[in-house]
C-alpha positions in Angstrom: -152.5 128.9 5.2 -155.5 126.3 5.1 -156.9 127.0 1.8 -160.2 126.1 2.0 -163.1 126.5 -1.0 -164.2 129.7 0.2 -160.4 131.4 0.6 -161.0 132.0 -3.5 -163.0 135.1 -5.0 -163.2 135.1 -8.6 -162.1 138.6 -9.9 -163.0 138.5 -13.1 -162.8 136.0 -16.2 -160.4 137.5 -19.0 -162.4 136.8 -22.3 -159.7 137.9 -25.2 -158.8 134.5 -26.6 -161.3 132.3 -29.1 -159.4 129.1 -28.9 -157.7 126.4 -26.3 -155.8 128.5 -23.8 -152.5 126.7 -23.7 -149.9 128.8 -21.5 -149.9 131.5 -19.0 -147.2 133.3 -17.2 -147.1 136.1 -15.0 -144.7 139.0 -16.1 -143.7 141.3 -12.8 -143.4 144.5 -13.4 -141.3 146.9 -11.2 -143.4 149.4 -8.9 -142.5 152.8 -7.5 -141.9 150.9 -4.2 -138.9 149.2 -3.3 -138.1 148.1 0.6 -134.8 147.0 2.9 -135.2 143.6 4.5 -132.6 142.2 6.9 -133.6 138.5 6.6 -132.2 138.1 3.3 -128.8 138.1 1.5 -129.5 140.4 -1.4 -127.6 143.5 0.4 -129.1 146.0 -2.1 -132.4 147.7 -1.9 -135.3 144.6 -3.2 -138.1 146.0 -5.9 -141.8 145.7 -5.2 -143.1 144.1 -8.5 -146.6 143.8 -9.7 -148.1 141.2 -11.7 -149.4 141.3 -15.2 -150.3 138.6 -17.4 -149.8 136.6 -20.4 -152.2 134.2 -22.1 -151.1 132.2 -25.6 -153.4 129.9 -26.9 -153.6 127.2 -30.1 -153.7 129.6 -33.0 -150.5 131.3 -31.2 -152.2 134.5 -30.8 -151.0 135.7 -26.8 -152.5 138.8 -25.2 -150.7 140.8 -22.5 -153.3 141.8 -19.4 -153.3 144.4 -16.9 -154.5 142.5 -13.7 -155.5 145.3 -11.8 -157.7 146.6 -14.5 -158.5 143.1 -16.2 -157.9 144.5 -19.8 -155.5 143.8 -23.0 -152.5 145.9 -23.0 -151.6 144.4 -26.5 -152.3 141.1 -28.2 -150.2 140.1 -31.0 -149.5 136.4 -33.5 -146.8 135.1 -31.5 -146.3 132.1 -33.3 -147.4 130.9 -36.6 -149.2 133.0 -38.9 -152.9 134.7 -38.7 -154.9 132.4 -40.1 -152.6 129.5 -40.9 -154.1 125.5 -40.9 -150.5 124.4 -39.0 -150.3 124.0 -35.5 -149.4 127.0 -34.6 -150.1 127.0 -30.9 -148.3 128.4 -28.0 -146.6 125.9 -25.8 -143.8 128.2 -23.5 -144.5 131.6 -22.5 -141.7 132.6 -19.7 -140.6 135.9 -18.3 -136.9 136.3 -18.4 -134.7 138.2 -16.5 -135.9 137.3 -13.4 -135.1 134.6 -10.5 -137.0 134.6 -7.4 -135.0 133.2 -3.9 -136.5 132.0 -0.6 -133.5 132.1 1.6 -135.0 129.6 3.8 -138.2 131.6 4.6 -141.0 129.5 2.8 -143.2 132.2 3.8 -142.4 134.6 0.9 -139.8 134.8 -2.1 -137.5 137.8 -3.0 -137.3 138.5 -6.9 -133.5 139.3 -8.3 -133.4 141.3 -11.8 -131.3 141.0 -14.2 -131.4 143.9 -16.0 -129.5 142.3 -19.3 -132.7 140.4 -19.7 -135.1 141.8 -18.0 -138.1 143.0 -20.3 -138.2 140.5 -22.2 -140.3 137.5 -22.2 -139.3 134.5 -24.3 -142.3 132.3 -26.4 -142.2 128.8 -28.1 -144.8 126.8 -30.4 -146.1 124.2 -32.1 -144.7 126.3 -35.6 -141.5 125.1 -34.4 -139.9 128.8 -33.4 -138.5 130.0 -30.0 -138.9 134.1 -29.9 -137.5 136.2 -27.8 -139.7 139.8 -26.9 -139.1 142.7 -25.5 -142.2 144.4 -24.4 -140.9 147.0 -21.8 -137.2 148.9 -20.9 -136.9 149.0 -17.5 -135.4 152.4 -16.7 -133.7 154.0 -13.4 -136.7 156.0 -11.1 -135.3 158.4 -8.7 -132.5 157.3 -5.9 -134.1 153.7 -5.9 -135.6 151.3 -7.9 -136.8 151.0 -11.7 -139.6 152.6 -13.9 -140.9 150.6 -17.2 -141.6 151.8 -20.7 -144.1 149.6 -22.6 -142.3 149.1 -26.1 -145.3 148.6 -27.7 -147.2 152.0 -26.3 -144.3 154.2 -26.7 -143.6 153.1 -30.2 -147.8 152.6 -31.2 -146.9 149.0 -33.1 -146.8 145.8 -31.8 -143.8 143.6 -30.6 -141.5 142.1 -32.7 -138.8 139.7 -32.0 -135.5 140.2 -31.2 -134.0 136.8 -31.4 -135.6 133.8 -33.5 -134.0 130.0 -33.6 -136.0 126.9 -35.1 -136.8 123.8 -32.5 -137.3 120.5 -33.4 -141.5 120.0 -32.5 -142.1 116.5 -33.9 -142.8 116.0 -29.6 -144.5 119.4 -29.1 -141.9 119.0 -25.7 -141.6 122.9 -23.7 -138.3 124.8 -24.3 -137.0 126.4 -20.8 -134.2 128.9 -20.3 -133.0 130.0 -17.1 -131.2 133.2 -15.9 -128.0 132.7 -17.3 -129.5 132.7 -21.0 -129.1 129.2 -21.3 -131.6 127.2 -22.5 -133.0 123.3 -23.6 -134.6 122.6 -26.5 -135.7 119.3 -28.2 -133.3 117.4 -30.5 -132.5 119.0 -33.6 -132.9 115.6 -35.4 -133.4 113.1 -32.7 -136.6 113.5 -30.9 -135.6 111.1 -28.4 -132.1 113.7 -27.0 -132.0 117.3 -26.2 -129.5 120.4 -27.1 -128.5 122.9 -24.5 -128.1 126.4 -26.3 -126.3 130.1 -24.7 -127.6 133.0 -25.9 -126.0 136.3 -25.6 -127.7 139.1 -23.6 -129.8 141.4 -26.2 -128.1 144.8 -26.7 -129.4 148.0 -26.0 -133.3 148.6 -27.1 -131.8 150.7 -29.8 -129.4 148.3 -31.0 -130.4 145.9 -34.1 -128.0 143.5 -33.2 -129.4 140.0 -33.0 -128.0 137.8 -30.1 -126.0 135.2 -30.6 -126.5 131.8 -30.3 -123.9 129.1 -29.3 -124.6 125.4 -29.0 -122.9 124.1 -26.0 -124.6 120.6 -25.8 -126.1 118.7 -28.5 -128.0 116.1 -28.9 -127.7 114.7 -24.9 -129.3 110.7 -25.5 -130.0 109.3 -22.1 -129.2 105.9 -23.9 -125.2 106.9 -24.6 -124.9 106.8 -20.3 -127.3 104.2 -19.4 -127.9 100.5 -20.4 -131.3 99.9 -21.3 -132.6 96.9 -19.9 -134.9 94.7 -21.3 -137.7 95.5 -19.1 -137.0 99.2 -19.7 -137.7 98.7 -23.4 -141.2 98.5 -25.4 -141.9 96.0 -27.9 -140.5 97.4 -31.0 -142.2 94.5 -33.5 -145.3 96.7 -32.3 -144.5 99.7 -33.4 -143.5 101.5 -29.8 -140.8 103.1 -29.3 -137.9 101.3 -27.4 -135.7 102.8 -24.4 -136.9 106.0 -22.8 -139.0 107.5 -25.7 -139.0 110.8 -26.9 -138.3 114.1 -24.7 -142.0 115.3 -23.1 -140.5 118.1 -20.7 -137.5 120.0 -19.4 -137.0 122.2 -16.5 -133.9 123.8 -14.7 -133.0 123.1 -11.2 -131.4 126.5 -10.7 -128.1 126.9 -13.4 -126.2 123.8 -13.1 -129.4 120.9 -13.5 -131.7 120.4 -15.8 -134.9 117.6 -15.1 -136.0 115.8 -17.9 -139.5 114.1 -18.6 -139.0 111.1 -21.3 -141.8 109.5 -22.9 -141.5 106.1 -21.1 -142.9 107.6 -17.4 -138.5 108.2 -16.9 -137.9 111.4 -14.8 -134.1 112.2 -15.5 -131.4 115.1 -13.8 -128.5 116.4 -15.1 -126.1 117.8 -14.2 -124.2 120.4 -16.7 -120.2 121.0 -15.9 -118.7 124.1 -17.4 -115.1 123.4 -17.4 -114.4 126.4 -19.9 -116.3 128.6 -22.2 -115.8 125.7 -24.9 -116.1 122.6 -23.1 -119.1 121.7 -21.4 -120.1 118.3 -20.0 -123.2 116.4 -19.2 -123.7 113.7 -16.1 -127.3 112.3 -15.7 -127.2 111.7 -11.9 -130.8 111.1 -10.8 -133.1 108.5 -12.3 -137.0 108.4 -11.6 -139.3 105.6 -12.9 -142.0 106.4 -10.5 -144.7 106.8 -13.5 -143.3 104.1 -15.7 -144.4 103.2 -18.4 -146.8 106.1 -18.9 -145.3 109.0 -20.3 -144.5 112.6 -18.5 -147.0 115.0 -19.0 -146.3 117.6 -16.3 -142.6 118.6 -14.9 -142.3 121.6 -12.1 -139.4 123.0 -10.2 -140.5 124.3 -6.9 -137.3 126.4 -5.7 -138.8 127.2 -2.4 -139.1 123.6 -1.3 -136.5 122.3 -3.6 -138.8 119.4 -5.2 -139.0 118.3 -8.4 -143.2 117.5 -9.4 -144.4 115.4 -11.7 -147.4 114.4 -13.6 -148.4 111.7 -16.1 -151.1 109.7 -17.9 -151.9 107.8 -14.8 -153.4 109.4 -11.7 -150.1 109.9 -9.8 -148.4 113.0 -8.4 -144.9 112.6 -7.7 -142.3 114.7 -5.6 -138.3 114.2 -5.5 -137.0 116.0 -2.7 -133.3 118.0 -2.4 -133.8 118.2 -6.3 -130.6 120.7 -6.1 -128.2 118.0 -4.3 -129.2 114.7 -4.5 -126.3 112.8 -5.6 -123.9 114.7 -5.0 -121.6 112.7 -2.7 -122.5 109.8 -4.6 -120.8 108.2 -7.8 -123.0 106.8 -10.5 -126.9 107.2 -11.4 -129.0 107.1 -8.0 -132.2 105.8 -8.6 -134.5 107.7 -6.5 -137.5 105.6 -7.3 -137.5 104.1 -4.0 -137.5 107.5 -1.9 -140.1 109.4 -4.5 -142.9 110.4 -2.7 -146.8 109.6 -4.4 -149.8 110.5 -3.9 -152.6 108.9 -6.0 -155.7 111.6 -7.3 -158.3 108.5 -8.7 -158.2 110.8 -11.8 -156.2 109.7 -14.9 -154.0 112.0 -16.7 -152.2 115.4 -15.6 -152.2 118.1 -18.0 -150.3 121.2 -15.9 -149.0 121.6 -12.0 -148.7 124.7 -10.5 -147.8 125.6 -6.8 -147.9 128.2 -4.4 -145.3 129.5 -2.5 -147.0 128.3 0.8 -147.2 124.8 -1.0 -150.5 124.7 -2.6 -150.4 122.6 -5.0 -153.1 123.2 -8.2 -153.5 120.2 -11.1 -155.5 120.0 -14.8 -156.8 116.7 -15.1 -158.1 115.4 -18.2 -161.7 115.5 -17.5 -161.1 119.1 -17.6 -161.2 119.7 -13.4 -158.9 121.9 -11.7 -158.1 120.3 -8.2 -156.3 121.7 -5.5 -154.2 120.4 -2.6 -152.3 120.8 0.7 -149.5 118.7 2.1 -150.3 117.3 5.2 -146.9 118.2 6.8 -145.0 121.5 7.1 -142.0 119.3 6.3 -142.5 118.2 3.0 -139.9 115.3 2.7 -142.2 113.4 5.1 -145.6 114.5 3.9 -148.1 113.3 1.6 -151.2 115.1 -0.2 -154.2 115.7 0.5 -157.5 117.2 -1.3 -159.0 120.0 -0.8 -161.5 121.3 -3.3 -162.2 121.1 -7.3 -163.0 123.9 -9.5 -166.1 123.3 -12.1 -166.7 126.0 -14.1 -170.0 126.0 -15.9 -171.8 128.0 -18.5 -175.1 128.1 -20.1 -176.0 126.0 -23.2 -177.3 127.2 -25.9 -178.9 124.5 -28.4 -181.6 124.3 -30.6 -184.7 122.8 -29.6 -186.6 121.0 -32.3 -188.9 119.4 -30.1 -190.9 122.4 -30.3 -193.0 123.7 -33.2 -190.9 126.9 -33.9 -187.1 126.6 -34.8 -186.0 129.5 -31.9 -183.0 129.2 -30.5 -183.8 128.3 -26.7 -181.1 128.6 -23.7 -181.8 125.4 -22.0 -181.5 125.0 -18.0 -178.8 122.6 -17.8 -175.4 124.2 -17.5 -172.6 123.0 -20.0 -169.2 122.3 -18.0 -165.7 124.1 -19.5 -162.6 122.5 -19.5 -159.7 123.6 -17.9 -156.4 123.4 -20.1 -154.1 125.6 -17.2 -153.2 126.6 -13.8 -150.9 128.8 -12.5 -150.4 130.4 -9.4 -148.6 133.9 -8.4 -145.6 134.4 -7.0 -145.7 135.5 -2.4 -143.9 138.5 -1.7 -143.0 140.3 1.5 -146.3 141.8 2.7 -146.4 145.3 1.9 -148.5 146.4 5.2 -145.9 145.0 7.6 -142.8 147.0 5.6 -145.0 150.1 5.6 -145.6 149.4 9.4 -141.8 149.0 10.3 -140.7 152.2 8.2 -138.9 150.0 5.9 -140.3 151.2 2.6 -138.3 153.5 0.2 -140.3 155.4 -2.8 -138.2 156.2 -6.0 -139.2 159.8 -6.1 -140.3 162.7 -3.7 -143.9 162.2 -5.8 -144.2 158.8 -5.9 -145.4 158.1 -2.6 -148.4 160.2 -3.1 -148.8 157.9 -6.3 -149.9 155.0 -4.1 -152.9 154.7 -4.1 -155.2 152.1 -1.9 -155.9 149.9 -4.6 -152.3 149.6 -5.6 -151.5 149.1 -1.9 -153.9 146.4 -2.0 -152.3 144.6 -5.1 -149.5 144.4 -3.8 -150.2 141.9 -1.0 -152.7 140.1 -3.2 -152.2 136.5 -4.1 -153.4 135.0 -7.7 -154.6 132.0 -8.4 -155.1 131.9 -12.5 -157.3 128.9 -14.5 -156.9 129.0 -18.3 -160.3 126.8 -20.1 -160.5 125.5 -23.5 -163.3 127.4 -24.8 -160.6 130.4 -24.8 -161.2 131.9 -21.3 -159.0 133.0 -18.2 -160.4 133.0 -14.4 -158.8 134.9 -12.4 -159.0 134.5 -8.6 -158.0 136.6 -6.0 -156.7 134.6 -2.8 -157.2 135.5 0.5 -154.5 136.9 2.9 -152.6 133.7 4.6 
């Protein structure tokens, strides 16, 4: 798709939050619709999901939103306490239970549900608390297919927890955990090395049984498997930090690798053995010093093009390609510097990456702009970036205007810019028009298909594009059909 600036149409902006929005995720919810495709592997019958939304911003308050209708279907204090003077704010928000596959097809993604963890969505803060949520059951519908139960509608009470553990925050670093319940957190005492948690699948919604948590890896120090050179190390007479810094990010590259962002610009990937239940080992096996000596500010896994992203202080984007088997053959630490591809924005300072799953790729600079690109190449190895357009949002300005001889509050003509804080883009499914075309559609119950109604049909091929500002507002953008 050329995305050009008129392929966007603003929806709706989702006004909820008073503070810096600080995370968004889309949570897909299971339809009445699911559909047979041959061009996949997944042999069983593939759910239709629709997206909703979650928003968290810096007083940890997150509000779940009905897209269609662009309205709260609960808001609740996530992390921290109502009211409380310590940083509180939300920096993870992730849907679990769900992994989406491209099977070489870039032009859409199939979602696979795992119905241990599917309902829940898991959130992390500046409080220094990873909780775990469930906010629907997903239930059998008819001979195909699930139905969902909010938790919170069918009980009249807000969401609690079902699983709480403590994080080290002294870095404010993300926590990540992917489909097998594992998951990275920061240090618990070292700031500068990471721990690799498994948590058991939550029981049954009307069980009370916590999940258990098992530390498989702790306290992983890049340092303890490579040498740091002198020229890799700040001045420590100054009062910087020497080696690779503290952790800024962590991502999974599918089950077995895990990227890490380090504070000295370092880009590093693991990868995790699991010889036994018990014994697990750790291999760095990629090194990146591409945005050395700035630190990592943004870290993305794109699974359909299998590219590591990353962001910085400086104004470069950064793309390792083959993210899932690069080094494989090879014994030692590969340096990939040399290979990295870079584009340079001119703009200092990446706050959040986001891309589509046609290869759009969305950034938050610091200056508050969100800026959008394409790569110039279907094949990414060999392509580079290039611009496309810039979102400004603007709103009036309200100030008061002593120049006159009254003391009334006058809105004055310029227009005050907002700051973007996120991006995030939705996930591409199989178009729902050519299934219904080819007779390849299945409805969970005799009455559902009558239930379909021309807006839902028209959801269900749209394609998001989501902005989070820092004066507490969502825009939300409706792309248009690739």
């Amino acid at each position: 798709m050329q995305i050009k600036d008129k392929s966007r149409r603003i929806q709706g902006t989702l006004r909820g939050h008073k503070a810096v929005i600080t995370a968004i995720e889309l949570v897909y919810l299971p339809t009445s619709i699911t559909f047979t495709d041959q061009s996949t592997n997944i042999t069983q019958d593939t759910q239709f999901l629709r997206p909703s939304l979650l928003t968290g911003d810096e007083t940890g308050l997150v509000i779940w939103w009905d897209l269609a209708t662009r309205r709260p279907i609960s808001k609740w204090q996530a992390q921290g306490h109502k009211g409380s003077k310590l940083p509180c704010g939300v920096t993870t928000l992730q849907q679990l239970g769900l992994t989406w596959h491209n099977f070489e097809n870039r032009s859409f993604e199939v979602p696979e549900i795992d119905l241990q963890w599917y309902g829940c969505v898991l959130s992390h803060g500046k409080d220094g608390e990873v909780k775990i949520w469930r906010l629907f059951e997903a239930v059998s519908c008819g001979d195909h297919g699930l139905a969902f139960k909010p938790m919170m509608l069918a009980k009249q009470k807000l969401p609690t927890p079902i699983f709480t553990m403590p994080v080290n925050m002294l870095n404010f670093s993300n926590v990540e955990m992917h489909s097998g319940g594992v998951i990275a957190t920061p240090g618990t005492q070292d700031t500068g090395a990471f721990d690799v948690y498994e948590i058991s699948a939550p029981s049954a919604v009307t069980d009370k049984r916590t999940p258990a948590l098992s530390r498989k890896l702790k306290a992983v120090d890049i340092s303890k498997f490579i040498e740091i050179q002198h020229d890799q190390a700040t001045d420590t007479v100054s009062g910087q930090r020497a080696g690779f810094g503290i952790v800024m990010k962590v991502r999974w590259i599918g089950t077995e690798r895990l990227a890490v962002g380090y504070e000295s610009g370092a880009v590093v990937i693991y990868r995790i053995d699991r010889q036994d239940e018990k014994n697990w080992k750790i291999q760095p096996v990629v090194v990146d010093y591409t945005h050395k000596p700035e630190p990592i500010t943004a870290l993305l896994y794109d699974n359909v093009r299998d590219i590591v992203l990353t962001g910085s202080s400086t104004d470069k984007i950064a793309w390792l390609c083959n993210a899932k088997h690069l080094n494989d053959t090879n014994n030692g630490i590969f340096d990939s510097t040399e290979c990295t591809k870079v584009y340079h924005m001119e703009h200092n300072g990446i706050s959040d990456i986001s891309i589509s799953t046609s290869g759009h790729v969305g950034v938050v600079t610091w200056d508050g702009y969100s800026r959008f690109y394409e790569y110039t190449d279907g094949e990414v190895e060999n392509s580079s970036l290039k611009f496309v357009f810039k979102v400004k949002r603007q709103m009036p300005s309200i100030a008061d205007n002593r120049l006159y001889a009254t003391d009334d509050i006058k809105q004055q003509d310029m227009l005050h810019p907002q700051k973007a804080s996120v991006v995030l883009y939705s996930k591409r499914q199989v178009e729902y028009y050519a299934l219904k075309e080819k007779r390849e559609i299945l409805y969970n119950n005799g009455m559902s298909k009558n239930l379909v109604r021309r807006r839902l049909e028209r959801d269900l091929d749209s394609r998001w594009m989501l902005i989070g500002y820092k004066d507490g507002r969502v825009a939300v953008y409706k792309l248009e059909a690739e």
